[in-house]
LUMNUNU-529139 format. One record per residue (C-alpha): residue number from 0; x, y, z; residue in one letter. Coordinates in steps of 0.5 Angstrom, whole numbers, plus 500, padded with zeros to 3 digits. Example, Ala and Ser with C-alpha at 12.3 -4.5 7.8 and 13.67 -1.06 7.14 Angstrom:
REM LUMNUNU-529139
<site n="0" px="525" py="491" pz="516" res="A"/>
<site n="1" px="527" py="498" pz="514" res="S"/>
//
This chain:
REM LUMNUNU-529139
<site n="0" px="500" py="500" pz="500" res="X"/>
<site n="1" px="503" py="506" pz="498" res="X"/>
<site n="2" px="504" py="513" pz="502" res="X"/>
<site n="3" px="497" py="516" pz="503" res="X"/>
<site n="4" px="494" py="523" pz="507" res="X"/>
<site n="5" px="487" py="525" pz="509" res="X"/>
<site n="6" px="485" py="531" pz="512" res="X"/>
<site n="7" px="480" py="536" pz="514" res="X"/>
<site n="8" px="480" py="543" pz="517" res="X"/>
<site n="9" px="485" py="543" pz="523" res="X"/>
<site n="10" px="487" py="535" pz="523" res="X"/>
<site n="11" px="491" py="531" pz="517" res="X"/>
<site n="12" px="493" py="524" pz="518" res="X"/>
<site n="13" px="498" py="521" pz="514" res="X"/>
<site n="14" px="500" py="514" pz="513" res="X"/>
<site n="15" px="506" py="511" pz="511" res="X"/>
<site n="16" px="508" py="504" pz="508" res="X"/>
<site n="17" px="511" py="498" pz="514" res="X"/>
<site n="18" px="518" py="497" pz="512" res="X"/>
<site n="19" px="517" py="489" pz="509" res="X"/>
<site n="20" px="522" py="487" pz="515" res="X"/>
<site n="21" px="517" py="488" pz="519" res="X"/>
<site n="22" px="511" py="487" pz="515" res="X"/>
<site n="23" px="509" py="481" pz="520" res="X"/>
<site n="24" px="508" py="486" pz="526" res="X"/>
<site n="25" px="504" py="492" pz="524" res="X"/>
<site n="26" px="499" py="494" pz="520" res="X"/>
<site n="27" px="501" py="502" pz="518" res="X"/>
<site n="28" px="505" py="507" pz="521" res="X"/>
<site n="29" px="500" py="514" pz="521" res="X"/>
<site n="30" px="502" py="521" pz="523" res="X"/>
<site n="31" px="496" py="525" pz="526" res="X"/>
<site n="32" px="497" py="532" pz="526" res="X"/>
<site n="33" px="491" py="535" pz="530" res="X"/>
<site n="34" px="492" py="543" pz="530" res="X"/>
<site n="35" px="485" py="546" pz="533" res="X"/>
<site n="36" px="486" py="551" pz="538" res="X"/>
<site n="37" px="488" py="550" pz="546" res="X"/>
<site n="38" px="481" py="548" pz="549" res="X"/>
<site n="39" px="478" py="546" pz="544" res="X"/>
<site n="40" px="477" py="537" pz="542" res="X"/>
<site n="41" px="474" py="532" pz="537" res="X"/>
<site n="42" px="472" py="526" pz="538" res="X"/>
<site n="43" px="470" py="519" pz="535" res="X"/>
<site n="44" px="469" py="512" pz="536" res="X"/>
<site n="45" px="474" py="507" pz="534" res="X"/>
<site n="46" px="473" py="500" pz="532" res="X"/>
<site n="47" px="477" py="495" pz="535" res="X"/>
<site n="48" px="484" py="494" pz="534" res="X"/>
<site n="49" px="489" py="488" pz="535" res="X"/>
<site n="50" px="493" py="494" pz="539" res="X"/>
<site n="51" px="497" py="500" pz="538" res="X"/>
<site n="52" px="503" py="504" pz="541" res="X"/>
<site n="53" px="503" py="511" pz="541" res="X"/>
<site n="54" px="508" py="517" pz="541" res="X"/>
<site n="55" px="505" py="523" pz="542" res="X"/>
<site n="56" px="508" py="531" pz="543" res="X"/>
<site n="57" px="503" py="533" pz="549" res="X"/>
<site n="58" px="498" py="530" pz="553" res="X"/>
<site n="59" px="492" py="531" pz="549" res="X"/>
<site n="60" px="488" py="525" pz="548" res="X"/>
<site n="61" px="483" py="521" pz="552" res="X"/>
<site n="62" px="480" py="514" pz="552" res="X"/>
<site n="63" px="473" py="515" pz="554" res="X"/>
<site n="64" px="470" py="507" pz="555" res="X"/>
<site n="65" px="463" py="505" pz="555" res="X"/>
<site n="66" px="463" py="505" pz="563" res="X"/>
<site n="67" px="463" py="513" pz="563" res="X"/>
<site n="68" px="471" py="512" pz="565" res="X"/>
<site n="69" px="476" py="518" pz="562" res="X"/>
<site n="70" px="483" py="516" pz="562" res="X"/>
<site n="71" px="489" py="521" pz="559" res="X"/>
<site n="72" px="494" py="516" pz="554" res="X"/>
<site n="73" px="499" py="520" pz="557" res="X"/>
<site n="74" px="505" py="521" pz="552" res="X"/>
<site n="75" px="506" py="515" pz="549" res="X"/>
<site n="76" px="504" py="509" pz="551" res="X"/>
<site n="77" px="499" py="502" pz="549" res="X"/>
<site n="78" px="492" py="501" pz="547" res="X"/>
<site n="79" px="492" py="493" pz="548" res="X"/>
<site n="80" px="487" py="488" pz="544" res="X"/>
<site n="81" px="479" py="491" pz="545" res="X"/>
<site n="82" px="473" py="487" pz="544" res="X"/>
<site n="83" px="469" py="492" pz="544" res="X"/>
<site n="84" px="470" py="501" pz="541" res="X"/>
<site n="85" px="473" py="506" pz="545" res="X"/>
<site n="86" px="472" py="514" pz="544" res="X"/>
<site n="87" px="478" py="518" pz="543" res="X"/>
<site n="88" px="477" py="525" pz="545" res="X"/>
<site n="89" px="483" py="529" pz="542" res="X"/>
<site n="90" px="486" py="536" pz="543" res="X"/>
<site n="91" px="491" py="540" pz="539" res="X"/>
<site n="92" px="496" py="534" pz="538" res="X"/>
<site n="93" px="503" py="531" pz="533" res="X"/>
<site n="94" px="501" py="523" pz="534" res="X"/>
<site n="95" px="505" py="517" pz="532" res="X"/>
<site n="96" px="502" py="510" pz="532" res="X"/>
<site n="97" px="504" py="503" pz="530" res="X"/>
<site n="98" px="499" py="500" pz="528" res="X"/>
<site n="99" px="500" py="492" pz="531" res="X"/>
<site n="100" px="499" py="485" pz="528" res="X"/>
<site n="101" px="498" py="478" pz="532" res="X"/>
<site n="102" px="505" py="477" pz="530" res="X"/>
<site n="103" px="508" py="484" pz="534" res="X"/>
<site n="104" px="505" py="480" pz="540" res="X"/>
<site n="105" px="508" py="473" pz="538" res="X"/>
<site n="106" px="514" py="476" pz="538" res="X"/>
<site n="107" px="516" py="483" pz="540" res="X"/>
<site n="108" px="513" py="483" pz="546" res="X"/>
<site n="109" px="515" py="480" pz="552" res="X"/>
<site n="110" px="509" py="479" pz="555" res="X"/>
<site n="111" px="502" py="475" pz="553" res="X"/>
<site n="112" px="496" py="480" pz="550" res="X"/>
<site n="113" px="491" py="478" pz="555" res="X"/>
<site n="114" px="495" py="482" pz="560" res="X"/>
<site n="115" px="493" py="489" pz="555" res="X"/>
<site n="116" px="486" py="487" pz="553" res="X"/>
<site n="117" px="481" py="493" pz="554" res="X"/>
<site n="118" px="487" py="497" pz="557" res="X"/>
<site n="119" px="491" py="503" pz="556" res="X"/>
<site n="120" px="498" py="503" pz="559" res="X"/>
<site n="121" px="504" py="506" pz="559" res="X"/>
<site n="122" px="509" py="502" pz="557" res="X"/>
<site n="123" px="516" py="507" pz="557" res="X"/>
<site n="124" px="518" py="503" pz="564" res="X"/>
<site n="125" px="514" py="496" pz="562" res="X"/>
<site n="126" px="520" py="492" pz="561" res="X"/>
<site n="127" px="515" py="487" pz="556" res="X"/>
<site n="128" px="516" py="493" pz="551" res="X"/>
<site n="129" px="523" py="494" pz="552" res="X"/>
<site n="130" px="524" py="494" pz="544" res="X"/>
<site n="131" px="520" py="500" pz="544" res="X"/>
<site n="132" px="523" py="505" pz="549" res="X"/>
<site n="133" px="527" py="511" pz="547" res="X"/>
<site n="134" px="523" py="514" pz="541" res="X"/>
<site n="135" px="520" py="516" pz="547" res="X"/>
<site n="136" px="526" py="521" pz="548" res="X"/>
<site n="137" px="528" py="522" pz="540" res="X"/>
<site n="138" px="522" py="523" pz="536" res="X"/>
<site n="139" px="520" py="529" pz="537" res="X"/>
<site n="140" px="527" py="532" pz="537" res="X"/>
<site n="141" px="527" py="538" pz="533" res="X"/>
<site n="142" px="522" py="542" pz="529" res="X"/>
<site n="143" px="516" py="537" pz="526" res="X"/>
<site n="144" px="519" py="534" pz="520" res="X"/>
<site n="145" px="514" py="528" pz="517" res="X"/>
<site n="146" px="519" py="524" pz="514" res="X"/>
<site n="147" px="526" py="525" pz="519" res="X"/>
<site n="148" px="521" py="522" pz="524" res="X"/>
<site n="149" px="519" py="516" pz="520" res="X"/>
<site n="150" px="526" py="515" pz="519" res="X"/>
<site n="151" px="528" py="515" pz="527" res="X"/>
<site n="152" px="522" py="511" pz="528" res="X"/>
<site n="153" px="526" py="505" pz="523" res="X"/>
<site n="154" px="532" py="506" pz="527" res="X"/>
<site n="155" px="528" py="504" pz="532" res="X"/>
<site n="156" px="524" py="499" pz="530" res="X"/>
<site n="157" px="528" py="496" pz="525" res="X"/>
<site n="158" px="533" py="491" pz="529" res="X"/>
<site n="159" px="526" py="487" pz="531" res="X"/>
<site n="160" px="526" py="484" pz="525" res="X"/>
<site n="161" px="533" py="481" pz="527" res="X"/>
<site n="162" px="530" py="478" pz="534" res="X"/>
<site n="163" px="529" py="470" pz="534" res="X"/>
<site n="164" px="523" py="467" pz="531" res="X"/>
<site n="165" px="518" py="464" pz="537" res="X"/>
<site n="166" px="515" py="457" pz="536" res="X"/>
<site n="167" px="508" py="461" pz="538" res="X"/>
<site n="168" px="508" py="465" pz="531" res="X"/>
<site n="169" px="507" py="458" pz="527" res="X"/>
<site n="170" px="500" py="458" pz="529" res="X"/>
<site n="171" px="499" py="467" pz="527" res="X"/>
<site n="172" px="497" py="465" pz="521" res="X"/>
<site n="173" px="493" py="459" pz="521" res="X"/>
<site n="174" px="489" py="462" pz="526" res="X"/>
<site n="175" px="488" py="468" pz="522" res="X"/>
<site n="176" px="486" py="465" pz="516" res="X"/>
<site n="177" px="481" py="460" pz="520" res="X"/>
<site n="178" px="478" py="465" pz="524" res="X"/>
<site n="179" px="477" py="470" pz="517" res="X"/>
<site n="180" px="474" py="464" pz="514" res="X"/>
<site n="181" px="466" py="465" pz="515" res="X"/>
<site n="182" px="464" py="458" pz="516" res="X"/>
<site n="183" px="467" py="456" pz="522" res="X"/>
<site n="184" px="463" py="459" pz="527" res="X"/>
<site n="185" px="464" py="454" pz="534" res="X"/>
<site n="186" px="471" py="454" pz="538" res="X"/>
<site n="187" px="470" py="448" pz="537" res="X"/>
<site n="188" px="470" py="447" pz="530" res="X"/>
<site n="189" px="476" py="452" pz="530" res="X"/>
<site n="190" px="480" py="448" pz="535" res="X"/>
<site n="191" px="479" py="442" pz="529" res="X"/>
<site n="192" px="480" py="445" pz="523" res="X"/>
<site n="193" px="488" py="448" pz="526" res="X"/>
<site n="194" px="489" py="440" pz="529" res="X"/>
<site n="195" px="489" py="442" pz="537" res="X"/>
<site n="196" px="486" py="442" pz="543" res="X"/>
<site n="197" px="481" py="447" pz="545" res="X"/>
<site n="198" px="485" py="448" pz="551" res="X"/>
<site n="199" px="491" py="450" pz="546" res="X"/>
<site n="200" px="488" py="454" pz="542" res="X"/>
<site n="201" px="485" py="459" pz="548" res="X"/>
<site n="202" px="493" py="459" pz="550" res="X"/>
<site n="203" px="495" py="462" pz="544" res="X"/>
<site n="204" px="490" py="465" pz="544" res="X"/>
<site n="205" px="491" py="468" pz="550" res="X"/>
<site n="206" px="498" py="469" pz="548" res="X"/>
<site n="207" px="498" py="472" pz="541" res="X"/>
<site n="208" px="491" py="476" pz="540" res="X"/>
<site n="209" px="489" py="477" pz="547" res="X"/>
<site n="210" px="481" py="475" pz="547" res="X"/>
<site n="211" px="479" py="468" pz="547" res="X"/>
<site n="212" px="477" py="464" pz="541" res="X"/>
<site n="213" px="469" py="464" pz="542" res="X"/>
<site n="214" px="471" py="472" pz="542" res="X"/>
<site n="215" px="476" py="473" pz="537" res="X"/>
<site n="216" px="470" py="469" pz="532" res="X"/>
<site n="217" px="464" py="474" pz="535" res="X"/>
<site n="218" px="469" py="479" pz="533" res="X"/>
<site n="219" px="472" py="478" pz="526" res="X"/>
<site n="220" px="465" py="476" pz="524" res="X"/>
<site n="221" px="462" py="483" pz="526" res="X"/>
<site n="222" px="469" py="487" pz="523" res="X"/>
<site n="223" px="467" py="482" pz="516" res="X"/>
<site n="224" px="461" py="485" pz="516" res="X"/>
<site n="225" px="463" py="492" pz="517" res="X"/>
<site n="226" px="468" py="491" pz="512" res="X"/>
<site n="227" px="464" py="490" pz="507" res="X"/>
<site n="228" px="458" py="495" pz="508" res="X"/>
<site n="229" px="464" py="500" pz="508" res="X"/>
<site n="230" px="466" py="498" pz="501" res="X"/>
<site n="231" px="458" py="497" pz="499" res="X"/>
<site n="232" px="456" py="503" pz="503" res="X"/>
<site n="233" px="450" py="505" pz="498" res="X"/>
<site n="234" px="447" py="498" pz="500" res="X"/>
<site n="235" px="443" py="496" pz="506" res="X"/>
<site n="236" px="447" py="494" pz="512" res="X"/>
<site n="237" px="443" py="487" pz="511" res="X"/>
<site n="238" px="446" py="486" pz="505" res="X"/>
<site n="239" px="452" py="487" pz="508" res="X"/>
<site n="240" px="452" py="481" pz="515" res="X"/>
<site n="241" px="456" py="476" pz="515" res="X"/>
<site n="242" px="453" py="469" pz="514" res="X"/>
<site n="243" px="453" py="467" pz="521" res="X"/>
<site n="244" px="448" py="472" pz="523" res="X"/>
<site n="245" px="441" py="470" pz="525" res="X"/>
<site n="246" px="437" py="477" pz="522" res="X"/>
<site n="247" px="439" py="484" pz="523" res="X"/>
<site n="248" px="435" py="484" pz="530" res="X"/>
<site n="249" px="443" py="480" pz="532" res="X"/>
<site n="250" px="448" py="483" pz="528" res="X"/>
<site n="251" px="444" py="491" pz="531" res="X"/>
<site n="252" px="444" py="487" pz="538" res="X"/>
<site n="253" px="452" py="486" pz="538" res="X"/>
<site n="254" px="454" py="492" pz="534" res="X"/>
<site n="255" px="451" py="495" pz="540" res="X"/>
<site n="256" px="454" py="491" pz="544" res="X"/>
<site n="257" px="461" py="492" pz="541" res="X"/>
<site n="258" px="460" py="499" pz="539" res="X"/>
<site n="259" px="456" py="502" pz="544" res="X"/>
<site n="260" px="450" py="505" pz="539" res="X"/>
<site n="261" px="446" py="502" pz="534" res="X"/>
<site n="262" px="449" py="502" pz="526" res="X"/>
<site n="263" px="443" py="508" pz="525" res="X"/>
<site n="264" px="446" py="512" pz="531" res="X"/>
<site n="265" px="452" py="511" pz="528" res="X"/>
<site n="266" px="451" py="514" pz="521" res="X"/>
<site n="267" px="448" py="520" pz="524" res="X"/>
<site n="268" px="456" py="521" pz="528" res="X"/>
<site n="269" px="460" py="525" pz="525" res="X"/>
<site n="270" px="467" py="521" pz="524" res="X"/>
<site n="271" px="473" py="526" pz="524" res="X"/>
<site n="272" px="477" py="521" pz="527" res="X"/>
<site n="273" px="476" py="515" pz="523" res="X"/>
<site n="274" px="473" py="518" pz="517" res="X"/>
<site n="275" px="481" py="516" pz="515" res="X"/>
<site n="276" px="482" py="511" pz="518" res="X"/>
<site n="277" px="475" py="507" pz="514" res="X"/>
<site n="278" px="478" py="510" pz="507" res="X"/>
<site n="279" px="485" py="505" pz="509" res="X"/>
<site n="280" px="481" py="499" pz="512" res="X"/>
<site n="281" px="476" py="500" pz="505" res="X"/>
<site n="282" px="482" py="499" pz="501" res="X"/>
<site n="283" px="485" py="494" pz="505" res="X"/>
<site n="284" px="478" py="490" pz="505" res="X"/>
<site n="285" px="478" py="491" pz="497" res="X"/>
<site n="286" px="484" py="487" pz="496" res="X"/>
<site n="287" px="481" py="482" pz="501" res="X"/>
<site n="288" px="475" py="482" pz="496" res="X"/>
<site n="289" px="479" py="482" pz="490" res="X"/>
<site n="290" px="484" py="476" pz="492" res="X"/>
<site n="291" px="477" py="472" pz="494" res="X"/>
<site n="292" px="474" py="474" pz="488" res="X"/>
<site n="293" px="480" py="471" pz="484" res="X"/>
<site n="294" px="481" py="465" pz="489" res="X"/>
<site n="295" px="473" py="464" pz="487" res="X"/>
<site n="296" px="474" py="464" pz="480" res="X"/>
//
C-alpha cells in the first residue's frame, strides 16, 4: 500500500508503508496531525484493533470507555487488544502510532495479549515493551518534519526483524485464516480445522491475540460484516451481514454491544476520526474481496 494522506480542516492523518522486515507486526504506521485551537476537542468512536502503540508530543488525548471511565493516554503508550470500541477525545496534537498485527504480539512483546485486553497502558517503564523504548526520548526532536520522524521510527523498530522467531508465530497464520473463513463458526470447529486441543487454542489465543477463541470469532465475523458495508455503503446493512447471522435483529444487537450504538446512531455521528482511517480499511477490504473473487474463480 503506497504512502497516503487524508485530511480535514484543523486535522491531517497520513499513513506510511510498514518496511517488508517488518510487515508480520503492523498493519500501518500513521501520523496524526490535529492543530485546532487550545480547549477545543474532536471525538470519535474507534473499532477495535489488534492493538497500537502511540507516541505523542503532549498529553491531549483521552480514551472514554462504554462505562463512562476517562483515562489520559499519556505521552506514549499502548491501547491493547479490544472487543469492543472505544472513543478517542482529542486536542491539538502531533501522534505516531503503529498499528500492531498478532505477529508483534508473538514475538516482539515479552508478555502475553491477554494482559493489555481493554487497557490503556504505559509502556516507557513495562519491560515487556522494552524493544520499544527510546522513541519516546528522540522522535519528536526538532521542528515536525514528517519524513525524518518516520525515519527514526525504522531506526528504532528495524532491528525487531533480527529478533529470534517463537514456535508460537507458526500458529498466527493459520488462526487468522480459520478465523476470516466464515463457515467456522464453533470454537470447536476452530480447534478441529487447526488440529489442536480447545485447551491449546485458547493458550494461543490468549498469548498472541489477546481474546478467547469464541470471541476472536464474534468479533472477526462483526469486523467481516462492516468490512463489507464500508465497500458497498450504497447498500442496505442486511446486504452486508456475514452469513452466520440469524437476522439483522442479532447483528444490531452485537453492534450495540461492540460499538455502543446502533448501525442507525452510528451513521448519524459525525467520524473526523475514523473518516481516514475507514478510507485505509476500505482499501484493505477491497484487496480481500479481490483475492477472494479470483480465488473464486
Amino acid at each position: 500500500m503506497e504512502d497516503t494522506e487524508h485530511g480535514n480542516a484543523g486535522m491531517q492523518v497520513r499513513y506510511f508503508d510498514v518496511p517488508q522486515e517488518l510487515d508480520d507486526f503492523f498493519r500501518s504506521f500513521v501520523l496524526l496531525d490535529v492543530s485546532i485551537p487550545d480547549g477545543e476537542v474532536i471525538s470519535d468512536l474507534m473499532l477495535p484493533l489488534w492493538g497500537n502503540l502511540s507516541w505523542r508530543d503532549r498529553t491531549n488525548i483521552n480514551i472514554r470507555y462504554q462505562s463512562g471511565e476517562t483515562i489520559n493516554a499519556g505521552l506514549t503508550g499502548l491501547i491493547g487488544p479490544h472487543d469492543h470500541a472505544v472513543q478517542a477525545i482529542v486536542g491539538p496534537v502531533r501522534q505516531w502510532t503503529a498499528v500492531l498485527k498478532p505477529g508483534a504480539w508473538a514475538r516482539c512483546i515479552d508478555a502475553p495479549a491477554r494482559s493489555y485486553t481493554n487497557r490503556i497502558a504505559p509502556i516507557i517503564d513495562d519491560s515487556a515493551f522494552s524493544a520499544f523504548h527510546g522513541l519516546d526520548r528522540t522522535l519528536f526532536s526538532g521542528e515536525p518534519d514528517d519524513d525524518a520522524e518516520f525515519e527514526r521510527i525504522k531506526d528504532v523498530l528495524m532491528p525487531l526483524a533480527n529478533l529470534p522467531p517463537r514456535k508460537i508465530e507458526n500458529w498466527v497464520g493459520k488462526i487468522m485464516a480459520a478465523v476470516s473463513d466464515g463457515d467456522i463458526t464453533r470454537v470447536s470447529t476452530l480447534a478441529d480445522s487447526l488440529g489442536i486441543s480447545r485447551r491449546t487454542l485458547e493458550r494461543i489465543c490468549d498469548d498472541v491475540f489477546g481474546l478467547p477463541p469464541k470471541t476472536l470469532l464474534l468479533r472477526q465475523r462483526f469486523l467481516r460484516s462492516v468490512g463489507h458495508h464500508m465497500i458497498k455503503s450504497d447498500r442496505p446493512w442486511i446486504d452486508s451481514l456475514d452469513q452466520s447471522y440469524h437476522d439483522q435483529a442479532q447483528f444490531v444487537r452485537e453492534f450495540r454491544r461492540i460499538m455502543g450504538v446502533t448501525p442507525s446512531e452510528l451513521a448519524r455521528m459525525d467520524r473526523p476520526l475514523q473518516s481516514p482511517f475507514l478510507i485505509e480499511n476500505v482499501r484493505a477490504w477491497q484487496e480481500i474481496e479481490e483475492r477472494s473473487d479470483q480465488r473464486a474463480s
